[in-house]
N, C-alpha and C positions, 0 to 999 in steps of 0.2 A: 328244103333243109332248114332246122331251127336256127335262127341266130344267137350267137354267143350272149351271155349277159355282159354287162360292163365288167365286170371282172372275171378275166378269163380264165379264174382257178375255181370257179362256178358256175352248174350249170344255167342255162334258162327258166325264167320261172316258167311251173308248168302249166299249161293251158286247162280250164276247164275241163273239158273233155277228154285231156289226160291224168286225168285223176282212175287211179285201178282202180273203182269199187268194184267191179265183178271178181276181184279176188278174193272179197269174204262174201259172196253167193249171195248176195243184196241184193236183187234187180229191182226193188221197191224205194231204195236210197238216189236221192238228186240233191244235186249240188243249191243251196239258199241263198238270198242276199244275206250279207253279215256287216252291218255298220259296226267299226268300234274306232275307239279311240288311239291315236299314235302311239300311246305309251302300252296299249296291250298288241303289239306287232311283234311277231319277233324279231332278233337279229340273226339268228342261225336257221332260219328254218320258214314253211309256207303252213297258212291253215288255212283249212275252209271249213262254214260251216255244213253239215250235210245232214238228212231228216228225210223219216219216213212220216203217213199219218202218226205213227205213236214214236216213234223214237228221235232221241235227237245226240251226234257226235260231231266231231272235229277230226277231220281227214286232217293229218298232220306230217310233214316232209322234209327231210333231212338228207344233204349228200349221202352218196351211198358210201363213201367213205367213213362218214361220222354213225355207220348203221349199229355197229356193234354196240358202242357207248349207249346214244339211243335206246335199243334193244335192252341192255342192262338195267337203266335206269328205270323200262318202264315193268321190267318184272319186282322191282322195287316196288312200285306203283300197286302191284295187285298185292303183294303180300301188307300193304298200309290198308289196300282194301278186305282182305281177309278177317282186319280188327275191326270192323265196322266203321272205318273213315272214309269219306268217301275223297277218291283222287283220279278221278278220270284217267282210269284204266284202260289199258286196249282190249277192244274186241276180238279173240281169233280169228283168224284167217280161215277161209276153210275147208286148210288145210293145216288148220289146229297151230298157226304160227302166232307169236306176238306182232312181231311187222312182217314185210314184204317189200325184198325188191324189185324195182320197178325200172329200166330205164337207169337213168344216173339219181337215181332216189332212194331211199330209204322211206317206205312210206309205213302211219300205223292209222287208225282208224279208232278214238278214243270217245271212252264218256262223256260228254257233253253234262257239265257240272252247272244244275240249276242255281237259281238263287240269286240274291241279290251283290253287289262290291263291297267286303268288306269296309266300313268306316273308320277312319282313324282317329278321328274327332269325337269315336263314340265310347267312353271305355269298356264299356259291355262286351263292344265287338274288340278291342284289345283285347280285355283279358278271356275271352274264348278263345282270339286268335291265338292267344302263350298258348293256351294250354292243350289246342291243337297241335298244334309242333311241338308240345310237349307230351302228350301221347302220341304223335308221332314215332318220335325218338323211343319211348317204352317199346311200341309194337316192333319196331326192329331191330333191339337188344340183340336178340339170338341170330339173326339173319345173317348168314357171310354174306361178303362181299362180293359180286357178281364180277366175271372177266369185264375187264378194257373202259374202270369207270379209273375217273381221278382217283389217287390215293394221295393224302398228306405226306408220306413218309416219301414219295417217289416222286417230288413235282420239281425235278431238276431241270427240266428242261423248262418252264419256266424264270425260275430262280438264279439256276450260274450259267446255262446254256449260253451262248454270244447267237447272237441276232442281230442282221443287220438292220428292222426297225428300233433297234435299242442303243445302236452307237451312242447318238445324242440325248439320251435318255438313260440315265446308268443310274439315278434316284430309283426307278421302278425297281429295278432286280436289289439295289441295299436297302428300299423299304423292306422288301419279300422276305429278305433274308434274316433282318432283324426282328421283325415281328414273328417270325418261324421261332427261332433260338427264345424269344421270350415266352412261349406257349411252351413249347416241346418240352412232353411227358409231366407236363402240369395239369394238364386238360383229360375230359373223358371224352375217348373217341368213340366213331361208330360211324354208320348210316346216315346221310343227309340229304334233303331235297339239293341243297347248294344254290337255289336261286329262288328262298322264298321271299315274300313280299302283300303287303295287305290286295295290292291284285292279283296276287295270285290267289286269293282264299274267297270262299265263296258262301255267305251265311244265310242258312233256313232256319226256322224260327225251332228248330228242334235238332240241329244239327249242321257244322262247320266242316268246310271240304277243302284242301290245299292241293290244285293240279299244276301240271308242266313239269314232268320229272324226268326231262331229257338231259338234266346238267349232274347226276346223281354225283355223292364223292365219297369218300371214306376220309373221316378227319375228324375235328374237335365238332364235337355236335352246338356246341355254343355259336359258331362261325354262322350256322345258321340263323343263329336270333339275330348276328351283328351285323346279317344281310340283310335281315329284315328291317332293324333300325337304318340303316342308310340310306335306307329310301324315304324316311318318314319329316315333315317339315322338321325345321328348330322346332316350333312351338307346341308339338306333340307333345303331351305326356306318355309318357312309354312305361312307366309305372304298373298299371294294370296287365302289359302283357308278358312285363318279367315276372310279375308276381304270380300271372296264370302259368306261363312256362316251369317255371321250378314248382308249382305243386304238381305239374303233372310232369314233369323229365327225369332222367336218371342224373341229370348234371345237377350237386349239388350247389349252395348260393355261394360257398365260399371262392368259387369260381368266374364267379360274376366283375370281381377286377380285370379279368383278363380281355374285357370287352373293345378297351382299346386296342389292344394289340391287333385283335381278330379283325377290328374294323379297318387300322391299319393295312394288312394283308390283304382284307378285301377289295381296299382303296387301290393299291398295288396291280393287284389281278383285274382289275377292270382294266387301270393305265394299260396294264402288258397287252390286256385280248383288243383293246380299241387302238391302241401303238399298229397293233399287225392289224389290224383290219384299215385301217385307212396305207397300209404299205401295200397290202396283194389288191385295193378296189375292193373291199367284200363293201359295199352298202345298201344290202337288206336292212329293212326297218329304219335307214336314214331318210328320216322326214321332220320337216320344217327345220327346228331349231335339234332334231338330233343326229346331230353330224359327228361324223366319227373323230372329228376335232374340239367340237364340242362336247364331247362326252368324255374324250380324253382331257380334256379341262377341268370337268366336273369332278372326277375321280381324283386330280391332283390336289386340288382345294379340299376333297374329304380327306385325304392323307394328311396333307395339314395341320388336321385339327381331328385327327383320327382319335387321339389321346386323350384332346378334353374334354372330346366327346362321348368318351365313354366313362370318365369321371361323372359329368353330367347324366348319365343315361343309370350309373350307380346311384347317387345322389337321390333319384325319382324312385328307385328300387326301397330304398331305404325309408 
């Protein structure tokens, strides 16, 4: 019998050889070494990398609880790849599914997106990186919204819900709330990766690709850029990839003050999802220094300075 993980609202990670590939009719697919770095690990989920002689994807695993969201998010995924971006789409199953469950899994079997780490230091690779998630957002203007992904207008349980990781922490939910009330119906909504970031994008000398689109949401499409800037040092110039963003987005610039706020919120929703993850044990992807306590640290110091940093992040626009 498997043993439990440390956290008993989670399964065990799964063993090699519990990986389904025979459910998309692979028998030429095996599991690869895959060296990466801490900060490309995730925290909700397992990958591996997997390769045939000509092919290369990312077996990728999610409770089967979280399979729906998952699911939604990646049909997201194919319709960004129907515009000619590439976003490490799932392969069907085959039996013509997006994912497959497995066990206590949710599993899908994606693109494998060539290419080199976006640069932040490079501006070339800024302003491609806007203007990729800025044709992002174009290509799913018309797209409804798929069942069981976040929605802006519905994130109460976040926001007023009572929690008991939140007793001692009651800043997280009156950030959420005041930054909600300062965007709402100011903003153009739509379609969002929700968790992009210069790792997630991946650049060939003729073309930029933005994978991991298991966190999909419907909300202010900007939230997106202000996810991306959060991750980016102080010293970044972010300049070039607002200025690629808005020639290729539907959000126009005069929207562009509202960066703090967004970043705000974001800063918030990290505190909330690393508040509950170090309450239930979830510590996938805590390694070395990122502990679910430190990371809930890091998120309160960007709320902070949510505000002037998006003045600053305006300022480099201009």
């Amino acid at each position: 019998m498997k043993t439990l993980a440390a956290n008993s609202s989670l399964p065990a990670e799964p063993l090699i050889d519990e990986i389904p590939l025979s459910l998309w009719g692979r028998s030429d697919l095996r599991v690869l070494p895959w060296e990466r770095d801490p900060v490309d690990l995730g925290f909700h989920s397992y990958t591996y990398l997997v390769g045939s002689d000509s092919d290369m994807y990312v077996a990728k695993c999610v409770p089967a609880a979280q399979g729906p969201k998952f699911t939604s998010g990646l049909t997201v995924a194919l319709v960004v790849e129907e515009h000619g971006i590439p976003a490490g789409g799932p392969l069907p199953t085959a039996q013509g599914e997006i994912t497959a469950y497995h066990g206590e899994w949710c599993w899908a079997l994606l693109r494998h997106l060539d290419g080199g780490r976006a640069d932040e230091n490079d501006p070339v690779h800024m302003r491609r990186a806007g203007e990729t998630l800025g044709a992002i957002h174009t290509a799913l203007v018309d797209t409804p919204p798929p069942p069981d992904i976040l929605s802006w207008d519905h994130l109460d349980v976040m926001m007023v819900a009572e929690a008991p990781f939140l007793e001692d922490k009651p800043w997280i939910q009156r950030a959420m709330c005041e930054a909600y009330e300062t965007v709402a119906g100011k903003v153009t909504v739509g379609l969002l990766h929700a968790d992009a970031s210069m790792n997630t994008f991946r650049v060939k000398p003729d073309s930029m690709g933005l994978f991991d689109w298991g966190e999909v949401m419907y909300g202010p499409l900007l939230f997106d850029v202000a996810t991306a800037l959060s991750y980016l040092e102080r010293s970044v110039d972010v300049g070039p990839l607002l200025r690629g963003y808005i020639a290729k987005s539907p959000v126009p610039p005069s929207e562009l003050p509202h960066l703090g706020a967004l970043l705000k919120f974001r800063a918030a929703a990290e505190a909330w999802i690393y508040a509950r993850r170090a309450w239930v044990g979830n510590d996938i992807g805590n390694i070395g220094e990122l502990s679910n306590a430190n990371l809930l640290d890091r998120a309160r110091k960007n709320l902070a300075s949510a505000e002037q940093d998006g003045e600053r992040f305006l300022s480099q626009y201009e």
